[in-house]
N, C-alpha and C positions, 0 to 999 in steps of 0.2 A: 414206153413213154415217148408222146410226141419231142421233135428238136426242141418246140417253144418252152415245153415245160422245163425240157431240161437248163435251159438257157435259163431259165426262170431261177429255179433252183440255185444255180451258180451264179446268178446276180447275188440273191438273198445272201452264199455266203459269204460273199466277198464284201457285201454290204457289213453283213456280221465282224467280220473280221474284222474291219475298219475300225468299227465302234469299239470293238473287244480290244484291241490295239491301242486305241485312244483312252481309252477312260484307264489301261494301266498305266501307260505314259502319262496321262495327268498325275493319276497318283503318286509315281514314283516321281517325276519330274517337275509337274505343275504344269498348269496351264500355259501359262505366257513362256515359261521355256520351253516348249514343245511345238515342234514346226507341224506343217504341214506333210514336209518329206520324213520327218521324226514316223511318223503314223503311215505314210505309205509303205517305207523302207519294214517297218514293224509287220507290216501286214502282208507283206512281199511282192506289194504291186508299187505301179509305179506311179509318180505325182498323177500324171494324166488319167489315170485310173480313176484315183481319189476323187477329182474333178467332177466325173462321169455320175457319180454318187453323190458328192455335198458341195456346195458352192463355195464351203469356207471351214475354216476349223473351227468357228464360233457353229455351223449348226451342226456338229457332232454331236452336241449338247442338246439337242432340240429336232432330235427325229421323228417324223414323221405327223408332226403338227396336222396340216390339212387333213391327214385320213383319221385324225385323233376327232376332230371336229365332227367330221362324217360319220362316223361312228356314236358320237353322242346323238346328231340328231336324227339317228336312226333308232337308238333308243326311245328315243322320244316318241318316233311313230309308231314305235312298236308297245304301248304304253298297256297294259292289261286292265279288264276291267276290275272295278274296284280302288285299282291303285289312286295313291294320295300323289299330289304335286311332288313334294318332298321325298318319295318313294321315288317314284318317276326320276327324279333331279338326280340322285344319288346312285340311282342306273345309270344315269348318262352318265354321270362323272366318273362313275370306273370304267365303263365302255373307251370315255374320252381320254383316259389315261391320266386326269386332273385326279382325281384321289388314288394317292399314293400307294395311303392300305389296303388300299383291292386289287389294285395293278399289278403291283410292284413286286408277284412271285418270280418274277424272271431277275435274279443276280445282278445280271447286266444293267435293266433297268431302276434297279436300284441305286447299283453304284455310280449310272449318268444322272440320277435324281440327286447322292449326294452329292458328286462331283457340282455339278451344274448351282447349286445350293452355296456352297461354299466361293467359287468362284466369281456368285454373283454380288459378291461383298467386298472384292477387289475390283474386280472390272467392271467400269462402265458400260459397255458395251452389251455385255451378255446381259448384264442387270437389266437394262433397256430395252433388249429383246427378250427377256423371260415376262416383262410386263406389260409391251404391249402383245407379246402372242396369250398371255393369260386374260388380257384386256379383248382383245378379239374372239376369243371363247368364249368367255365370260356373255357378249353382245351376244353372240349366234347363236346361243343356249338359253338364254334372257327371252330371247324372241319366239322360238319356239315352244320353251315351256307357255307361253302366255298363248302361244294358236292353241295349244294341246288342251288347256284349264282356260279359256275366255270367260266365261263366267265367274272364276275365285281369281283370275289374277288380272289386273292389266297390265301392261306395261310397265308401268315403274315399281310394283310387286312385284314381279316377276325379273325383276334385274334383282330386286333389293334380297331377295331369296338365295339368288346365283351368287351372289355377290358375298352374302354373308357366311354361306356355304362354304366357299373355295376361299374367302380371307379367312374364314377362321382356320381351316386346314394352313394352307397355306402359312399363316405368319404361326401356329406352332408348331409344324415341320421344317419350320427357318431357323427356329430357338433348337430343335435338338437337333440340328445340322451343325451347328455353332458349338455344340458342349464336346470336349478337348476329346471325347470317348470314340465322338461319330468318325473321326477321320481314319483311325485304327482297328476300326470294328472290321470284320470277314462283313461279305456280304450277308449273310443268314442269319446272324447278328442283326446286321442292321434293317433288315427286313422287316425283322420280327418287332423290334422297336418302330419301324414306322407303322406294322399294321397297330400295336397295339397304341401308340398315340394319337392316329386315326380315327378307332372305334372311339376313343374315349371324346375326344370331340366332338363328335358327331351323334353321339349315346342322345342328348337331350333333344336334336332335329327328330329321332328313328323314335323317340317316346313319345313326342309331342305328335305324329302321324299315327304310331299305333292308339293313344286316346280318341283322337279322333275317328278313328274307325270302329272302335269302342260301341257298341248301343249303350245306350243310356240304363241303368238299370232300372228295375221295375220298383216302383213303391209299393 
């Protein structure tokens, strides 16, 4: 294996670590009592380490945004024939890491999902930043679906689709973040409760595409 890979490799898991360090120290501790040095000292590297990797302990919370973007509208350009908008949209959103229930078989990423959920109902701050980087996806997903589908959608369809997509997820993955159960569940637990409040959300978008793709029957 070339030196770069390997350097690569040991980026990733020291990156890991961080994360894996942080989101038990949230739990065990909370957020707002957990430092910076809390999570490096955890991780066994040191603050400047830290640094190297997140800007802040608020984006512990919010890893890897831009390549979550990148990834949706790469989905997008990889749209197959056939597919419906809606179809398409719900690619991107699990590529983009915005739907939970298809993302979220990684433990980890679960418990920074609830973590992140629950903290955002205290703090300003994170609350602030999970709305405008959702607010920012949301646009560059918006715009794409409508190059991809120009003729079914314009512009402001094609927000209004994104939009209602990911608030509907969205605000009832906030309510069962909130029920006293979420915060004591194992992750595989809580996993499984977000795939399966997920599908059920989204059950009427995945019907209302498969009709339409439907022929018409014969008289």
């Amino acid at each position: 294996m070339p030196p770069s890979a390997l350097r690569d490799r040991k980026r990733e898991r020291t990156r890991r670590a961080l994360l894996e360090s942080a989101v038990e120290l949230f739990e065990e501790r909370g957020y707002e009592e957990t430092t910076v040095a809390d999570v490096a000292a955890a991780a066994e590297v040191g603050t400047r380490t830290f640094f190297n990797y997140f800007a802040s302990k608020e984006e512990l919370l919010f890893p890897e945004s831009d390549e979550r973007i990148r990834a949706a509208v790469a989905a997008i350009g990889s749209r197959r024939p056939g597919e419906r908008p809606v179809e398409v949209l719900l690619r991107a959103l699990r590529a983009a890491g915005d739907n939970p229930g298809e993302h979220l078989v990684d433990d980890l990423n679960a418990r920074i999902a609830a973590v992140r959920a629950q903290v955002s109902r205290t703090v300003p701050a994170v609350s602030g930043r999970a709305a405008h980087a959702q607010l920012v996806a949301q646009r560059e997903i918006g715009r794409q679906l409508h190059a991809a589908f120009p003729d079914e959608l314009d512009e402001v369809g094609a927000a209004a689709l994104v939009g209602a997509v990911v608030g509907a997820v969205s605000g009832a993955l906030t309510v069962l973040f909130q029920q006293p159960q979420s915060a004591t569940e194992d992750g595989e637990r809580l996993t499984r409760r977000i795939h399966e409040t997920t599908s059920r959300v989204l059950q009427p978008w995945l019907n209302s595409s498969r009709a339409a793709k439907s022929p018409e029957p014969v008289s």
